[in-house]
N, C-alpha and C positions, 0 to 999 in steps of 0.2 A: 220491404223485402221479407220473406218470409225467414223462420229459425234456418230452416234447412238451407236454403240458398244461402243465410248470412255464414255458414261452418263448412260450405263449400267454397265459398270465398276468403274465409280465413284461411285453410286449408290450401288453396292456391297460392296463397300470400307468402305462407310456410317455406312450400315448397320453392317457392323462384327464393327467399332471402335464402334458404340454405344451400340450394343450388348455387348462389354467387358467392358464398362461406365457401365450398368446398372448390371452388374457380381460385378464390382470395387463396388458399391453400396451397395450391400448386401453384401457384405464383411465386408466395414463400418459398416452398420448398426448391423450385426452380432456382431461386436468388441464392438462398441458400447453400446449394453445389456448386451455384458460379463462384460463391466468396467462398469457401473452400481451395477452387480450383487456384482462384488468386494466392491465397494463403501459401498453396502448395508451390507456387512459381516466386514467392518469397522466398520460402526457405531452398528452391533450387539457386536463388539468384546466391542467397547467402553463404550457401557451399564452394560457388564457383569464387565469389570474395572472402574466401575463409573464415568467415566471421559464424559460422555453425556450433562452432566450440566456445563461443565468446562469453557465454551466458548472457548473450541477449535476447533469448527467446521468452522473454518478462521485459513489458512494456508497458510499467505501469503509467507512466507521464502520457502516452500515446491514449493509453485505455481509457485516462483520465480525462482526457481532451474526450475521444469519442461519447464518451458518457452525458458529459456537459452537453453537447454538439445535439443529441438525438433527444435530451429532458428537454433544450429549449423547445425541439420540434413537438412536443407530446400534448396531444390534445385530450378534453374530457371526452369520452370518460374511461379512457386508458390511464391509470395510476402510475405513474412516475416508477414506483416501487417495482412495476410489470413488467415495466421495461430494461431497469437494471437487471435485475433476476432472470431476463433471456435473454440478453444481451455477454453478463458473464458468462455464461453459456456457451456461447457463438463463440465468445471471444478464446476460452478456455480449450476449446476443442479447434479453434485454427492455430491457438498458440502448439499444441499437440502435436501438429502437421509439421511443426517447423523442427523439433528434436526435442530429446529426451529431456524432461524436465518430471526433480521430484519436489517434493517439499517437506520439511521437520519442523512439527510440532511441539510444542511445548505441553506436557500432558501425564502431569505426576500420579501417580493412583488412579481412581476412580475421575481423573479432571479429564474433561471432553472438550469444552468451550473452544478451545484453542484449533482443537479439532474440526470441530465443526467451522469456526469460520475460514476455515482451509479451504475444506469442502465446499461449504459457501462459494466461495470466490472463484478457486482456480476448478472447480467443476467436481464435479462426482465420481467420475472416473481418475480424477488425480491421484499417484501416486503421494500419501502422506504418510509418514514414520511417525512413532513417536519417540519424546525424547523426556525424559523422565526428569532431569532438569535444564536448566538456561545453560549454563557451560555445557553439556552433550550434546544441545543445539545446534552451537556455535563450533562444536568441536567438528561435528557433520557437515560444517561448510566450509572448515578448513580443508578436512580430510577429503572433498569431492562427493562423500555419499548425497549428499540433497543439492540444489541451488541455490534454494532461498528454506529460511526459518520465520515462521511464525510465532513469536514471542510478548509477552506480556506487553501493552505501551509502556514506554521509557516514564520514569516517574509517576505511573498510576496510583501507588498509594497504596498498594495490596502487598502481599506477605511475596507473592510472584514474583514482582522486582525488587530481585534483592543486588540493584545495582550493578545490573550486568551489562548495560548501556557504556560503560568508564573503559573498557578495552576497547571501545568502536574506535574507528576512525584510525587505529594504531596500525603500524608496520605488521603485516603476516603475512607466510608460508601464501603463497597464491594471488595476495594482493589485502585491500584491507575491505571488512569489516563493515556494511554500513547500514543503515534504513533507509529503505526503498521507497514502502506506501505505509497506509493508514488502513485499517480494516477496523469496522465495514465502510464500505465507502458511501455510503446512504447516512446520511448524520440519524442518530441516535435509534439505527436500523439495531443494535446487538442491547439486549437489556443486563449485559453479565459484564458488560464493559466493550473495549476498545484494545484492537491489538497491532504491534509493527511487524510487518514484512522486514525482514533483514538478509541482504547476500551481499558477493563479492563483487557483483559488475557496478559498470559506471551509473553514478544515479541519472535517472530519464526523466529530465524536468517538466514539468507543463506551462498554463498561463498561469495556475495560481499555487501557490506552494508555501509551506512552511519548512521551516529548516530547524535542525537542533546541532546546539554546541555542547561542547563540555570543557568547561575551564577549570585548568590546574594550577594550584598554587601552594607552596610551604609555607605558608601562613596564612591563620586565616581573613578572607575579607570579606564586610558584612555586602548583605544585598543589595545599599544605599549606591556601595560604592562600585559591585559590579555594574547595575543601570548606568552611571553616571561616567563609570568608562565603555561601556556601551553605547552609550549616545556619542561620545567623545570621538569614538571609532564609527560613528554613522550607520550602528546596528541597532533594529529595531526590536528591543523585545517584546516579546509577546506573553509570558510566562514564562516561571522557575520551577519546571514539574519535580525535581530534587536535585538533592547533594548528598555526600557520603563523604568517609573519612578515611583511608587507611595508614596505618602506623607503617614507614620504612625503617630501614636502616637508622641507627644508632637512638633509635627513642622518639624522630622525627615524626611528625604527620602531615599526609598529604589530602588535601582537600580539593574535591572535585565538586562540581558545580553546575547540574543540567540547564541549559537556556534554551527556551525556544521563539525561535527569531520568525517577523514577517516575512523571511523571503528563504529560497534555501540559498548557502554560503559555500560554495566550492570552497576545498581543502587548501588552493594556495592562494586565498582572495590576498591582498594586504591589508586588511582589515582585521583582520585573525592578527598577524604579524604588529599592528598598532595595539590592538586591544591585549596581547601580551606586554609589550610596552610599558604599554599604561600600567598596567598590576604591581609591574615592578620583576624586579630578578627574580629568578625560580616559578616566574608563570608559563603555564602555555597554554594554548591554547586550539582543538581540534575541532573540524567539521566532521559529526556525525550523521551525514545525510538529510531527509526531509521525508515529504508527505507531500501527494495533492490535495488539497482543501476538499472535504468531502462532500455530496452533495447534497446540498437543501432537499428533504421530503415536502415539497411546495404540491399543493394542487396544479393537477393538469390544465392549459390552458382550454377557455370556453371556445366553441368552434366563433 
């Protein structure tokens, strides 16, 4: 075959592959407005069950399933990464459809990080506040201005958490207090660290999950022996991201103690109720929400 016949056949070749690209296209874009219009007949169904003001238009146990659900379908040589990254997307822009939803950042001076994995996740067009420290955070979800806060992880080890995890789980004005998800949800997708999702609705569990506690006590007790009534109570730890101290009343110290467990631990498990028990007088002991298990950056499967 000569040059020129062979660049008119490439040329043909071109043309029909891009041709079926921009077919593939409107396909998408088709699928696209149809899951919209579902999205949209959610949040109708939601208003007619009252549930619009619930603060359930964050779904992260749901998202977390779908995520899982669509990596296992991903073949080479679409990157797992490609599909998280348009998929938050989708997902953030039908959560949009359902009601007003903002979100507060943690974001002192010149610090963005917090910021950006907002943006990240719940989309570009999200409304993000900042909030110059962890209590004005948490103060913004008391007071209604945001839904959910994005905040240092609980126990990271950084100057950030300065133990602002030990009010979770407590009685407040609207309901309590708790972590929701894990960001980024992609395992070791954020090079500046890892941050919690924190609001006031009921946590949205998935298949896999981790939980965190924080255990009170007026005296103190070594690590040996929280595991050992942890197991005692049929709780599985996982790690001790920290602990703190605060001095009460009359000279006293009260010592808290973050756990985080293989599973998440609803606030009225009995198990919470034994493992106070076991501490002894003046422990207690609260469920500070969880996480869904983030997702492996595995290679795409071969066709």
């Amino acid at each position: 075959m000569a040059a020129d016949d062979s660049e008119i056949a490439t040329d043909r070749t071109l043309a029909a592959l891009r041709r079926e690209i921009d077919g593939l296209d409107a396909s998408i874009l088709d699928l696209l407005v149809k899951r919209a219009m579902l999205s949209d007949r959610v949040a109708s169904a939601k208003g007619r069950a009252g549930q619009r003001a619930s603060g359930a238009v964050f779904r992260p146990g749901r998202e977390a399933s779908i995520l899982r659900r669509l990596a296992e379908r991903v073949r080479s040589p679409l990157p797992v990464e490609t599909v998280v990254a348009v998929w938050r997307q989708i997902i953030s822009s039908s959560a949009r459809l359902q009601g007003p939803f903002a979100v507060v950042a943690y974001a002192p001076d010149d610090e963005s990080r917090y910021i950006d994995l907002a943006r990240e996740h719940f989309g570009f067009r999200a409304t993000v506040q900042r909030a110059l420290t962890t209590a004005s955070a948490l103060t913004a979800l008391e007071k209604g201005r945001a839904q959910v806060a994005v905040l240092p992880s609980p126990g990271d080890g950084s100057v950030a958490d300065n133990g602002w995890w030990r009010s979770l789980g407590s009685r407040r004005p609207g309901g309590d207090l708790q972590v929701l998800a894990r960001l980024p949800v992609l395992e070791g997708a954020a090079a500046d660290g890892e941050a919690a999702i924190v609001g006031r609705q009921a946590f949205d569990a998935s298949e896999d999950d981790r939980g965190y506690l924080v255990v009170e006590t007026e005296h103190t007790v070594s690590r040996a022996r929280l595991r050992a009534a942890l197991e005692a109570a049929r709780l599985e730890a996982t790690g001790f991201p920290a602990s703190a101290e605060e001095k009460v009343a009359r000279g006293r110290a009260v010592q808290y103690q973050l756990v985080e467990t293989a599973e998440w631990v609803p606030g009225d498990d009995a198990r919470l109720r034994r493992l106070a028990a076991t501490l002894g007088a003046g422990a207690a002991v609260r469920s500070l929400g969880g996480y869904a298990q983030s997702l492996a950056p595995s290679t795409a499967k071969r066709k």
